[in-house]
Structure formats: structure tokens, C-alpha cells
PDB file of N, H, CA, C and O in Angstrom:
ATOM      1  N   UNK A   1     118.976  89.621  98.372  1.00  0.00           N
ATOM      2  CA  UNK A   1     120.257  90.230  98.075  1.00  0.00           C
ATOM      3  C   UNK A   1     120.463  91.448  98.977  1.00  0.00           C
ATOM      4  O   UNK A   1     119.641  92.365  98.962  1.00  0.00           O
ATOM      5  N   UNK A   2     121.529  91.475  99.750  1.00  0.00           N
ATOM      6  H   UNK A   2     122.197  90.731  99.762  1.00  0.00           H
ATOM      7  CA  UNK A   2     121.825  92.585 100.270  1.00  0.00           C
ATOM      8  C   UNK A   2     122.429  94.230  99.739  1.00  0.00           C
ATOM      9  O   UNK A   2     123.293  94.546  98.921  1.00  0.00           O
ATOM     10  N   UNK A   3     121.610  94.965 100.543  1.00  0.00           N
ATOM     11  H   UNK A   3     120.908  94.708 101.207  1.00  0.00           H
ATOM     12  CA  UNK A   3     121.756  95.922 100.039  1.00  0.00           C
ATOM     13  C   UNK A   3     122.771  96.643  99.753  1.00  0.00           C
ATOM     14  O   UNK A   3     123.256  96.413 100.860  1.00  0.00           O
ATOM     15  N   UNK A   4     124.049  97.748  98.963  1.00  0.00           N
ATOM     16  H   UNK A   4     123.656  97.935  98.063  1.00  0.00           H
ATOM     17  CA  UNK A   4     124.969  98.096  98.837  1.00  0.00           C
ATOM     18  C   UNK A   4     125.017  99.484  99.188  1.00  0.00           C
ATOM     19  O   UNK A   4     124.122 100.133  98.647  1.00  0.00           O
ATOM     20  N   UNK A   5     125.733 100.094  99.875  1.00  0.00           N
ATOM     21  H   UNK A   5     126.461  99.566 100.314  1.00  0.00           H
ATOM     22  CA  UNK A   5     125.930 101.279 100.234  1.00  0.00           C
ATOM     23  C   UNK A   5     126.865 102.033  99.958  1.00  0.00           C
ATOM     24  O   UNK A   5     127.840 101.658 100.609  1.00  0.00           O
ATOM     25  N   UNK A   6     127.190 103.190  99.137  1.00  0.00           N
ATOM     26  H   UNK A   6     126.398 103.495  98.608  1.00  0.00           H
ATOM     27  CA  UNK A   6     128.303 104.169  98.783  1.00  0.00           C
ATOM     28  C   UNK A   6     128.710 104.862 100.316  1.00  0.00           C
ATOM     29  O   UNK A   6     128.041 105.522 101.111  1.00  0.00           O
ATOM     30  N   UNK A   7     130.236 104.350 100.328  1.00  0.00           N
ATOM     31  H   UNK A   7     130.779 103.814  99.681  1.00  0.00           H
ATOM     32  CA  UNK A   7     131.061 105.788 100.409  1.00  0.00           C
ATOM     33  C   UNK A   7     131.758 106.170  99.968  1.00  0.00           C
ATOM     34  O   UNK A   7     132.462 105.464  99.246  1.00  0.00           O
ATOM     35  N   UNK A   8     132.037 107.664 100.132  1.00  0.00           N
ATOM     36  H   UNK A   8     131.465 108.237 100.718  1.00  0.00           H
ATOM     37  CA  UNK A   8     133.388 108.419 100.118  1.00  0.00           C
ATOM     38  C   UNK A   8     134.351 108.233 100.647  1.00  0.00           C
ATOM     39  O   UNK A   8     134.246 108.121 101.868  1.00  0.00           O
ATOM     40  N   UNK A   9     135.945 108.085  99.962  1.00  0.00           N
ATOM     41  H   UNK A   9     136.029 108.176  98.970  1.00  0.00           H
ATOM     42  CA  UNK A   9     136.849 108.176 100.585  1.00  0.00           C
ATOM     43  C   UNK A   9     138.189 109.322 100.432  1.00  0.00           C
ATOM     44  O   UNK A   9     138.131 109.996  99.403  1.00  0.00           O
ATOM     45  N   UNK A  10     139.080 109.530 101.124  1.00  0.00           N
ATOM     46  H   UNK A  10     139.127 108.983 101.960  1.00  0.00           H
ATOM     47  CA  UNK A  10     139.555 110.613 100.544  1.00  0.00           C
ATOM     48  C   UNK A  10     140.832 110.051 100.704  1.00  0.00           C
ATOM     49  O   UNK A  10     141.038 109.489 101.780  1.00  0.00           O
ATOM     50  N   UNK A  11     141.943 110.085  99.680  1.00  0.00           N
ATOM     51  H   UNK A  11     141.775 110.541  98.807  1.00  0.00           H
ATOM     52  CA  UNK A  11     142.768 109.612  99.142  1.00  0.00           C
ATOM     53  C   UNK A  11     144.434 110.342  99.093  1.00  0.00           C
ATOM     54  O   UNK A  11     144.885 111.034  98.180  1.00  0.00           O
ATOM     55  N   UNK A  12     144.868 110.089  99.886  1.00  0.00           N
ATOM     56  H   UNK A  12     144.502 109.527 100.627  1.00  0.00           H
ATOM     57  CA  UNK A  12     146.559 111.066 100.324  1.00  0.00           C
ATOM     58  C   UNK A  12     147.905 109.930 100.147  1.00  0.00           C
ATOM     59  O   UNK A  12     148.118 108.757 100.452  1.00  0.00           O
ATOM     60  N   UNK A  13     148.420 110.705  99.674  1.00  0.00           N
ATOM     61  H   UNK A  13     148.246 111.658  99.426  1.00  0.00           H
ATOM     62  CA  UNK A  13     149.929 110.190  99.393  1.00  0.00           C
ATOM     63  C   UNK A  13     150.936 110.823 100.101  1.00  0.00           C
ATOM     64  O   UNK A  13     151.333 111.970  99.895  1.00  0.00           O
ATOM     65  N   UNK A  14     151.422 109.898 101.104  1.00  0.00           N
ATOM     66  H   UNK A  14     151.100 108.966 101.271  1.00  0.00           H
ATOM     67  CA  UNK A  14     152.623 110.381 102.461  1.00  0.00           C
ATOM     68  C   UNK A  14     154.114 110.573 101.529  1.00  0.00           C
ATOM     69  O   UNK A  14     154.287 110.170 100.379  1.00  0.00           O
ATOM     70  N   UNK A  15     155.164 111.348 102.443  1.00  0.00           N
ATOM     71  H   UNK A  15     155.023 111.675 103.378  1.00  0.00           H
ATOM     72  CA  UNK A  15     156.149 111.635 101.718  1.00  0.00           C
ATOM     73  C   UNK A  15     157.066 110.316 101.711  1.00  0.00           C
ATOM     74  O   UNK A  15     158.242 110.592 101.473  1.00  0.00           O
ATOM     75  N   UNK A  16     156.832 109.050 101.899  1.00  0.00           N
ATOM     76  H   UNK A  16     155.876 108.826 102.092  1.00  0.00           H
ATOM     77  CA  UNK A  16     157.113 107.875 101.325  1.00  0.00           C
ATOM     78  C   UNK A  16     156.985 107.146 100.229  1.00  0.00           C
ATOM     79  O   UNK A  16     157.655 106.223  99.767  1.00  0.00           O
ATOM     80  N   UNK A  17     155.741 107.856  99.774  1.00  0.00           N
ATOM     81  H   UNK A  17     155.197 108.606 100.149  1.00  0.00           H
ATOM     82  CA  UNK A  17     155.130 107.403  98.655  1.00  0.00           C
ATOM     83  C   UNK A  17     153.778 105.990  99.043  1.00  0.00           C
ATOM     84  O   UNK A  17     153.169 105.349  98.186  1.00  0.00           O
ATOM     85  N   UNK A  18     153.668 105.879 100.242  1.00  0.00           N
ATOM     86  H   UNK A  18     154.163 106.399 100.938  1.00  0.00           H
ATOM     87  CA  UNK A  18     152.468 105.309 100.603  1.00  0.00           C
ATOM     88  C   UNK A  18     151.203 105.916 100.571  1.00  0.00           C
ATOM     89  O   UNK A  18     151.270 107.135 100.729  1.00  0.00           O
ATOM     90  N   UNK A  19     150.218 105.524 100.437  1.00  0.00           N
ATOM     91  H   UNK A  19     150.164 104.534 100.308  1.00  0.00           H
ATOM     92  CA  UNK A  19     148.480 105.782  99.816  1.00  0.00           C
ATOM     93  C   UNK A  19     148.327 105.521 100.962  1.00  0.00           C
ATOM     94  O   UNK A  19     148.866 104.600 101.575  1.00  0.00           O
ATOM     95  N   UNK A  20     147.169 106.735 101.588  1.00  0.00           N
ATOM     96  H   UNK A  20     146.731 107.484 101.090  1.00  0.00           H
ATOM     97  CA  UNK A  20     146.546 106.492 102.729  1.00  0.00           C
ATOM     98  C   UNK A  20     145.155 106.842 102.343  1.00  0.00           C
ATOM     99  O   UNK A  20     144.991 107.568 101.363  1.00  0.00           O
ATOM    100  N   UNK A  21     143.921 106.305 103.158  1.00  0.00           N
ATOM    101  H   UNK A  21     144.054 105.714 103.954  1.00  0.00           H
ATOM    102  CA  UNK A  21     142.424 106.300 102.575  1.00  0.00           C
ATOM    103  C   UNK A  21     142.073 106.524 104.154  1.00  0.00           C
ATOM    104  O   UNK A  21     142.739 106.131 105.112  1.00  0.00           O
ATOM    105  N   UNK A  22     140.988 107.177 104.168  1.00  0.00           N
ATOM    106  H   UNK A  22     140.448 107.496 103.390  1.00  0.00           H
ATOM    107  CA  UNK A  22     140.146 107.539 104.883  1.00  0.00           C
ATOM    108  C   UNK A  22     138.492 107.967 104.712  1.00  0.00           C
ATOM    109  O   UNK A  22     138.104 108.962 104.100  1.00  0.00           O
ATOM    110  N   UNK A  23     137.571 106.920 105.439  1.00  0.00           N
ATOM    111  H   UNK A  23     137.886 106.112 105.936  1.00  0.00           H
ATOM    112  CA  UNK A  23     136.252 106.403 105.001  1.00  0.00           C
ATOM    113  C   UNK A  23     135.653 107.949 105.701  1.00  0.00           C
ATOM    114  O   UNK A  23     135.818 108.187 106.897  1.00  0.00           O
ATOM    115  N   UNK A  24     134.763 109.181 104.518  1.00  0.00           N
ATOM    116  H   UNK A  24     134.629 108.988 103.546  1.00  0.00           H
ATOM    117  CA  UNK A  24     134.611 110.057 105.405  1.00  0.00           C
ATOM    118  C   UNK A  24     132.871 109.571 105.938  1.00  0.00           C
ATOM    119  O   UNK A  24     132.113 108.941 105.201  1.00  0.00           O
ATOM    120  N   UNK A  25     132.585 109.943 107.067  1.00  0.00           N
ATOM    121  H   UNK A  25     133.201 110.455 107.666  1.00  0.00           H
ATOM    122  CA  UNK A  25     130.942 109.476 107.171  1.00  0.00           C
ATOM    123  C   UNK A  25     131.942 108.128 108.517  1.00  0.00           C
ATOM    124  O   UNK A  25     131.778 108.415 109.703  1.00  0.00           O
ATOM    125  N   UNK A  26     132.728 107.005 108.253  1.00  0.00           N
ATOM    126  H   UNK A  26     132.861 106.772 107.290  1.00  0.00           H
ATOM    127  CA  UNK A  26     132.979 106.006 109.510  1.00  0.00           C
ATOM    128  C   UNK A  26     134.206 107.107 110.267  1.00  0.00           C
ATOM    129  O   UNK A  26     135.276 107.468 109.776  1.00  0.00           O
ATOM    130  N   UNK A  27     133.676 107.430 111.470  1.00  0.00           N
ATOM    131  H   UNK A  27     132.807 107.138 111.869  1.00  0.00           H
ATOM    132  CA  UNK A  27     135.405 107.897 111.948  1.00  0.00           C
ATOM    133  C   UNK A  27     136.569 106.524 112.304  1.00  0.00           C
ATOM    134  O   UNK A  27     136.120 105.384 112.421  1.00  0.00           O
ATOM    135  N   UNK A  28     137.747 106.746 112.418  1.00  0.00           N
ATOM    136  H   UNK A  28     138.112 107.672 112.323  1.00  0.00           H
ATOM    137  CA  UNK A  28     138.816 105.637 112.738  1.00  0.00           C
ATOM    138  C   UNK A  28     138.593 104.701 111.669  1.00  0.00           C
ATOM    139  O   UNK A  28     139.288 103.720 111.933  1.00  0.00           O
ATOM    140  N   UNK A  29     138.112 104.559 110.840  1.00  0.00           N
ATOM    141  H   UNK A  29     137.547 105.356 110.626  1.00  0.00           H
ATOM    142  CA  UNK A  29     138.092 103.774 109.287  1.00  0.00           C
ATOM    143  C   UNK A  29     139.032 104.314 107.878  1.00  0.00           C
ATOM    144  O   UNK A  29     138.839 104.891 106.808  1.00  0.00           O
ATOM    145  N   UNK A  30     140.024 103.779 108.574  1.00  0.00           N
ATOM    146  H   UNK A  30     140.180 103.310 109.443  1.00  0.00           H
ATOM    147  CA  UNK A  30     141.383 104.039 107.630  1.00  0.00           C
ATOM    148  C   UNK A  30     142.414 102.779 107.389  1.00  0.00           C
ATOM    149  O   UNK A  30     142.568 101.740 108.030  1.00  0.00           O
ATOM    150  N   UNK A  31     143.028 103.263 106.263  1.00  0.00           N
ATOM    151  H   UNK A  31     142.904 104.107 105.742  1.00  0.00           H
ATOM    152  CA  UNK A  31     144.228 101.308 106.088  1.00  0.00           C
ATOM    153  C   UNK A  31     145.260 103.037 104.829  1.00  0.00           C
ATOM    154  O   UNK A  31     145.228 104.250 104.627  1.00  0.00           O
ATOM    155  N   UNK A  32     145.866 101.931 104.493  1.00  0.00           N
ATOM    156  H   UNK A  32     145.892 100.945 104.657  1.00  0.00           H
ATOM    157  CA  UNK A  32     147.357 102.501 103.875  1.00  0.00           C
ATOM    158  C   UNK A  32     147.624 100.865 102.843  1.00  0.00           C
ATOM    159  O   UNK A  32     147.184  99.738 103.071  1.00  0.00           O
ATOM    160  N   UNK A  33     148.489 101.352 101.727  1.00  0.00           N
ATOM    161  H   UNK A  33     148.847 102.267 101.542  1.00  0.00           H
ATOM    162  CA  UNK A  33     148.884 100.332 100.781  1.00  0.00           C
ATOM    163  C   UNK A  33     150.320 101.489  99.805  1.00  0.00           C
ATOM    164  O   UNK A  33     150.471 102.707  99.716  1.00  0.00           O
ATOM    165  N   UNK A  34     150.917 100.569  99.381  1.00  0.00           N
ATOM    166  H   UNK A  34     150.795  99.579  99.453  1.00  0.00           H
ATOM    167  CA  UNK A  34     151.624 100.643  98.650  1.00  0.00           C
ATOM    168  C   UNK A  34     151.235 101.128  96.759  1.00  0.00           C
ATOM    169  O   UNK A  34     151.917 101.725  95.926  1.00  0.00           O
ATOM    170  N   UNK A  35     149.923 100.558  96.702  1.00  0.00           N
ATOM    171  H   UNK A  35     149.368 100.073  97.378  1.00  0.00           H
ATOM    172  CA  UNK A  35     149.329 100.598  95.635  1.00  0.00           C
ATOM    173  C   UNK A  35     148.031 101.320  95.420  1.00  0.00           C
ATOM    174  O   UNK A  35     147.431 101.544  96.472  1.00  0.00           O
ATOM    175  N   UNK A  36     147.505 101.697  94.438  1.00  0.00           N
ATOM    176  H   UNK A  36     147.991 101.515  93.584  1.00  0.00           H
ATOM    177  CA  UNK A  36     146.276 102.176  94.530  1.00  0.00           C
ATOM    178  C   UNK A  36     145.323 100.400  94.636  1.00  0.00           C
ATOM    179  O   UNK A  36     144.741  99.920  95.609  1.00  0.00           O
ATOM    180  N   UNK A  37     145.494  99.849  93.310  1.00  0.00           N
ATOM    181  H   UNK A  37     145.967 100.239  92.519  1.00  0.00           H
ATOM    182  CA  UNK A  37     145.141  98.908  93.488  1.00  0.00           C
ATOM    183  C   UNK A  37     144.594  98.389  94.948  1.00  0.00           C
ATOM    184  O   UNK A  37     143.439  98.541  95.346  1.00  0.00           O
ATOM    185  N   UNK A  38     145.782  97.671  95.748  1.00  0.00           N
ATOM    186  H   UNK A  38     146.720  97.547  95.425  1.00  0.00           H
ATOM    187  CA  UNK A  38     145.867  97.375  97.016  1.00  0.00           C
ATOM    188  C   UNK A  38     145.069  97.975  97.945  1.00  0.00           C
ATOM    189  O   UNK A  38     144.301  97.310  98.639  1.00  0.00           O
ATOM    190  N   UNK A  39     145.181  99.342  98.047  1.00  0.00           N
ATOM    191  H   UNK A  39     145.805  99.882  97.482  1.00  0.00           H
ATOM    192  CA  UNK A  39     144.419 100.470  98.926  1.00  0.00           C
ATOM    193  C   UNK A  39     142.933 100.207  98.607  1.00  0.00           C
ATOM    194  O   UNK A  39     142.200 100.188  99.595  1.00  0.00           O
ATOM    195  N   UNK A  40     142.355 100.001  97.403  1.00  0.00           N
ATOM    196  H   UNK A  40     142.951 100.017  96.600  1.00  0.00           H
ATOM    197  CA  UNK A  40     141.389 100.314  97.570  1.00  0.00           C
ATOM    198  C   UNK A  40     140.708  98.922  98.117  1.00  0.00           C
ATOM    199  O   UNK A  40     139.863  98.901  99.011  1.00  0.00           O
ATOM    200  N   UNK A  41     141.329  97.491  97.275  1.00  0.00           N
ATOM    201  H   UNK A  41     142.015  97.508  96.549  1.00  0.00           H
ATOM    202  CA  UNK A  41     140.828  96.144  98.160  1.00  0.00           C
ATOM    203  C   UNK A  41     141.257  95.978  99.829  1.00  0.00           C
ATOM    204  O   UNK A  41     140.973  94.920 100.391  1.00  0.00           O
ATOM    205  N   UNK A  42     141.888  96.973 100.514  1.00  0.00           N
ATOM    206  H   UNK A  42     142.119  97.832 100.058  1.00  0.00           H
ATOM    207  CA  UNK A  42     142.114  96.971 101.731  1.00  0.00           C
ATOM    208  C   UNK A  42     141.039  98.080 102.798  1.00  0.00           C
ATOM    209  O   UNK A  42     140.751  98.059 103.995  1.00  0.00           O
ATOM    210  N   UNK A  43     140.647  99.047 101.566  1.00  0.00           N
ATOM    211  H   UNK A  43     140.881  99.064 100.594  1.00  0.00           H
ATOM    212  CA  UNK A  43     139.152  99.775 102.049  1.00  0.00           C
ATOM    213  C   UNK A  43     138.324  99.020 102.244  1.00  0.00           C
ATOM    214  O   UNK A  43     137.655  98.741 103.240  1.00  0.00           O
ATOM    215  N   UNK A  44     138.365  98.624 101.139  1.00  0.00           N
ATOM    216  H   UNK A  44     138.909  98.851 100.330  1.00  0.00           H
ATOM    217  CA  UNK A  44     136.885  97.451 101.307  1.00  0.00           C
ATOM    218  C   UNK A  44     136.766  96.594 102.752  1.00  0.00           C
ATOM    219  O   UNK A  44     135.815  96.685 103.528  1.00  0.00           O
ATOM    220  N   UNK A  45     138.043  95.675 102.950  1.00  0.00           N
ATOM    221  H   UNK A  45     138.816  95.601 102.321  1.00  0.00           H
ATOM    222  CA  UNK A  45     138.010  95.030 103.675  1.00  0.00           C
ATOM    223  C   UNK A  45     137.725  96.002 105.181  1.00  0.00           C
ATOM    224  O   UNK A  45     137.001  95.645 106.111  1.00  0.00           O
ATOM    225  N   UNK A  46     138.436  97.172 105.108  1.00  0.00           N
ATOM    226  H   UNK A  46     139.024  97.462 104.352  1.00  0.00           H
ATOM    227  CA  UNK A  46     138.555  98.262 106.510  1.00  0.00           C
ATOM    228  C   UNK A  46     136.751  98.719 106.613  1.00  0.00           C
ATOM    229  O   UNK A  46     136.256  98.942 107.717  1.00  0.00           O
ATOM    230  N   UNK A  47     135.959  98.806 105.394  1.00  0.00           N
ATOM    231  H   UNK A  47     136.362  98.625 104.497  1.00  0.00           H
ATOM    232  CA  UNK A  47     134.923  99.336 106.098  1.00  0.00           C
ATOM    233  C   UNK A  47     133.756  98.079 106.144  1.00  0.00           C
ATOM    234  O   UNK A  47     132.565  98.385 106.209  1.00  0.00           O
ATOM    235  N   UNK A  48     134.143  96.779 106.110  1.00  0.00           N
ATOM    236  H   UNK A  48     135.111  96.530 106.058  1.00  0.00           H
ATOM    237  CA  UNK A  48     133.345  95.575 105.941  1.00  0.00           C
ATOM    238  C   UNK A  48     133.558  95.500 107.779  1.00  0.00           C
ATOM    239  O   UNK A  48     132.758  95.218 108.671  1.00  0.00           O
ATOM    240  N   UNK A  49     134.424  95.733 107.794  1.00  0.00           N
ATOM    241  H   UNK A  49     135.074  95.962 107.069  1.00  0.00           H
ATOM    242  CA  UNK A  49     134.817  95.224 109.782  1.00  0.00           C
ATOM    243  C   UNK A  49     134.788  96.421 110.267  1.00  0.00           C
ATOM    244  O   UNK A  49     135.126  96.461 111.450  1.00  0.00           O
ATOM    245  N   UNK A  50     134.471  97.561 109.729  1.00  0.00           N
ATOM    246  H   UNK A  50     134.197  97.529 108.768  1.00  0.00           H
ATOM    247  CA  UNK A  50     134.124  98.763 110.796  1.00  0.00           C
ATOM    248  C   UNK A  50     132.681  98.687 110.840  1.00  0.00           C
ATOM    249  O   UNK A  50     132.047  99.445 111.574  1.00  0.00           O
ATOM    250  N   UNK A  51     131.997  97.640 109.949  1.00  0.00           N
ATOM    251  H   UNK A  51     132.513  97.024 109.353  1.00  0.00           H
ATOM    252  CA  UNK A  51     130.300  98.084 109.867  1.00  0.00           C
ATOM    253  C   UNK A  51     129.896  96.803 110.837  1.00  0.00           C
ATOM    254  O   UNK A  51     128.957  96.871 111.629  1.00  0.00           O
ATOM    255  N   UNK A  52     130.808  95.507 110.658  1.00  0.00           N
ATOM    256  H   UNK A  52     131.571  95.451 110.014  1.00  0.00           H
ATOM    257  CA  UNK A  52     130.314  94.238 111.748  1.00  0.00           C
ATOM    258  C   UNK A  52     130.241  94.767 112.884  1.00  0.00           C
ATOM    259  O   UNK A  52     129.271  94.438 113.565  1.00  0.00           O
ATOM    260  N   UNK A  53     131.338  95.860 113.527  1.00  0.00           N
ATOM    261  H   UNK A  53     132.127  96.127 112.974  1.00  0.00           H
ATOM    262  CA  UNK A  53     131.551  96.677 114.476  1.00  0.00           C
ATOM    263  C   UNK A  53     130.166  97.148 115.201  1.00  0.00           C
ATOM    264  O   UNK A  53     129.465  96.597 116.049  1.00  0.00           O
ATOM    265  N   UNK A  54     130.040  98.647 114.378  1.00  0.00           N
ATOM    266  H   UNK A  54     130.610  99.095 113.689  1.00  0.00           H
ATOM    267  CA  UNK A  54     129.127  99.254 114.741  1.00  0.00           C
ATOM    268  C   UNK A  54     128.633  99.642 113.345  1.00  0.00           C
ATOM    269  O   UNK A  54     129.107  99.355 112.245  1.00  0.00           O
ATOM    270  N   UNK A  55     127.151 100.645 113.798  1.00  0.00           N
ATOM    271  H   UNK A  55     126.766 100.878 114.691  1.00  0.00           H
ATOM    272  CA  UNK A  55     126.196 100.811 112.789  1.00  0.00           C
ATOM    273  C   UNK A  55     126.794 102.148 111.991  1.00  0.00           C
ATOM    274  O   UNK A  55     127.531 102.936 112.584  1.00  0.00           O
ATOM    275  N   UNK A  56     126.384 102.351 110.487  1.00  0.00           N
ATOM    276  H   UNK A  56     125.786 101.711 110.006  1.00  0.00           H
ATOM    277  CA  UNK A  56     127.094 103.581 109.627  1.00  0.00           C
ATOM    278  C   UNK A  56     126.226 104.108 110.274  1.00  0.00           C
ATOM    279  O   UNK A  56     125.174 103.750 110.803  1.00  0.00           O
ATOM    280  N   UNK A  57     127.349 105.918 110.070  1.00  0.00           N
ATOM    281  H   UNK A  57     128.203 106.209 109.640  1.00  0.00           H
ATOM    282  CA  UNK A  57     125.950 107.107 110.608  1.00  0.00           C
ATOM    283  C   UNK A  57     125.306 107.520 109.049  1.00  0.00           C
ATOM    284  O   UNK A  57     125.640 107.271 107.891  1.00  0.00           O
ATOM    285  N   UNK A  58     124.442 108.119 109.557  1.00  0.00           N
ATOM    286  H   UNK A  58     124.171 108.322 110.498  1.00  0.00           H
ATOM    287  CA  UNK A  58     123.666 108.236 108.131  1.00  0.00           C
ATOM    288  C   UNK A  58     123.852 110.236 107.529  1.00  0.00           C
ATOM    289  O   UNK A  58     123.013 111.134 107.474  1.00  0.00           O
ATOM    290  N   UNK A  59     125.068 110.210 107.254  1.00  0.00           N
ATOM    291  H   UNK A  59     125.750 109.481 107.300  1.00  0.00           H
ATOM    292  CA  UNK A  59     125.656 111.311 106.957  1.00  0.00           C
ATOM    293  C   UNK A  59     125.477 111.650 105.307  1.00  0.00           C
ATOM    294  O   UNK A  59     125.735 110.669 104.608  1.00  0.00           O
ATOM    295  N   UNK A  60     125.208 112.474 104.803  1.00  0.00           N
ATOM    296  H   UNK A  60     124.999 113.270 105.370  1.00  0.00           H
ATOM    297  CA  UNK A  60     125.135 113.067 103.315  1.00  0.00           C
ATOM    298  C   UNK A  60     126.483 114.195 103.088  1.00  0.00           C
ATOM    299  O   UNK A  60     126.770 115.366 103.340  1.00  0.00           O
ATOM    300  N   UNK A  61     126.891 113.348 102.634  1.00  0.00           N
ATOM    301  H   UNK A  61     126.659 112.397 102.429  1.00  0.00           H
ATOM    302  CA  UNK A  61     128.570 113.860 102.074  1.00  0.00           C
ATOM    303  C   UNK A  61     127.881 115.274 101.270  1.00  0.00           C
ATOM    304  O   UNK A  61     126.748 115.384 100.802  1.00  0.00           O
ATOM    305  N   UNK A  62     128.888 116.188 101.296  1.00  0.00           N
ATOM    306  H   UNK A  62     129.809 116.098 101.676  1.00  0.00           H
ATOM    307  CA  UNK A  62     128.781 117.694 100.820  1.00  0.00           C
ATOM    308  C   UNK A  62     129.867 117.645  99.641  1.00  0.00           C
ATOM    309  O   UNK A  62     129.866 117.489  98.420  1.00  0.00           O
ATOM    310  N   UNK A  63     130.691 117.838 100.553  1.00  0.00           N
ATOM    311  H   UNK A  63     130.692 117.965 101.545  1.00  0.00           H
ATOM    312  CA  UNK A  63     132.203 117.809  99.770  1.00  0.00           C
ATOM    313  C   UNK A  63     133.678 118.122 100.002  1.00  0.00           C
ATOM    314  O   UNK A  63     133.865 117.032 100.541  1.00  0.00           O
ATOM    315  N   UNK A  64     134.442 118.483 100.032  1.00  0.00           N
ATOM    316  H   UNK A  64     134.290 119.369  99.594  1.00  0.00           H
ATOM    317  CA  UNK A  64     136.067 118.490 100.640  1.00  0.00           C
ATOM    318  C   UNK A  64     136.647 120.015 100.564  1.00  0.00           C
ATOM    319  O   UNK A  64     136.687 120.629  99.498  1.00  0.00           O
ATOM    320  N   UNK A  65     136.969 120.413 101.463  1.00  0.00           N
ATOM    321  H   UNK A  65     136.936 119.914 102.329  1.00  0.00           H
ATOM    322  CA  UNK A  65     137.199 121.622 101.350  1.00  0.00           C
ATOM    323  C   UNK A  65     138.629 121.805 101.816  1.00  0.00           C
ATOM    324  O   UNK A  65     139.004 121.074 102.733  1.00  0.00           O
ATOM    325  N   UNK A  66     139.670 122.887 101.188  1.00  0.00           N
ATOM    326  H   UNK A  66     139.365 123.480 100.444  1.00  0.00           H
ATOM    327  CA  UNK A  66     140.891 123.035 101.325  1.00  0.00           C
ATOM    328  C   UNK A  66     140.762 124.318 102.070  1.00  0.00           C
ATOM    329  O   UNK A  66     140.303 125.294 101.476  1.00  0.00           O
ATOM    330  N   UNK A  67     141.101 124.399 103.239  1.00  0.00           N
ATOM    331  H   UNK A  67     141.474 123.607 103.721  1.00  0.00           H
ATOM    332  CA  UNK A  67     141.690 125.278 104.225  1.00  0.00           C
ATOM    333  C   UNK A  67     143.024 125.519 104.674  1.00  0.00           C
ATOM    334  O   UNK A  67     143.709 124.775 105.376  1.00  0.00           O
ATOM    335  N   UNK A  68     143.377 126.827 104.119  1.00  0.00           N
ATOM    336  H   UNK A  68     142.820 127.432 103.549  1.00  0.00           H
ATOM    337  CA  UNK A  68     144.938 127.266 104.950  1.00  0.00           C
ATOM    338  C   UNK A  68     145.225 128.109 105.983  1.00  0.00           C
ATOM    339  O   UNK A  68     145.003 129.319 105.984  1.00  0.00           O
ATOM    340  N   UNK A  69     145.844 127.313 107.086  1.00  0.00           N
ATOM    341  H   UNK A  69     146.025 126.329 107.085  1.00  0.00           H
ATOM    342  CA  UNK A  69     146.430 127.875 108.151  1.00  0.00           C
ATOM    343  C   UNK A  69     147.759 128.089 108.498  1.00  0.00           C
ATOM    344  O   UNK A  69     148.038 128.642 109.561  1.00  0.00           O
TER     345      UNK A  69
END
């Protein structure tokens, strides 16, 4: 059985009202949906073909920080 790996993703809503996701740890590993639902079975699929790609880096998530400029 193959092994399963967690990530993080971080989760934004455009002034359309579209869901955008972004895989933190893959760079350029992002998709958009209409739905949460949707978004998140379209992650899946976005970081299944960013990993056939190339190899995950082996990054230890901290956490998200809000900065104003």
C-alpha cells in the first residue's frame, strides 16, 4: 500500500466569488473552483500531477502569517 502524504493548502476567495487553493511546500501547484467541494477534488487531482512531475520538497510547514504593507 502506498504511502500517504499531508499537505497544506491555503484557501482564498477572489472578488468573483471563486475559491482559489494553493499547495504550500509544491510551488506553481494551484487550481480554482466554484465550490469548496469542487476545489478541494481539483487539489487533489493538481497535486497528484505536480508529484508524477517532479519530486515533493521535504518542507515542515510552520504556519501563515499576515503581513501589512
Amino acid at each position: 500500500m502506498k504511502k500517504k502524504h499531508e499537505y497544506h493548502i491555503v484557501v482564498e476567495r477572489d472578488e468573483d466569488g471563486i475559491y482559489v487553493a494553493e499547495v504550500i511546500g509544491l510551488p506553481g501547484c494551484h487550481t480554482q473552483a466554484r465550490s469548496l467541494d469542487k476545489l478541494i477534488e481539483r487539489i487533489h487531482e493538481a497535486i497528484e500531477l505536480y508529484l508524477e512531475e517532479r519530486p515533493a520538497e521535504k518542507l515542515e510547514f510552520v504556519g501563515v502569517q499576515k503581513v501589512a504593507v
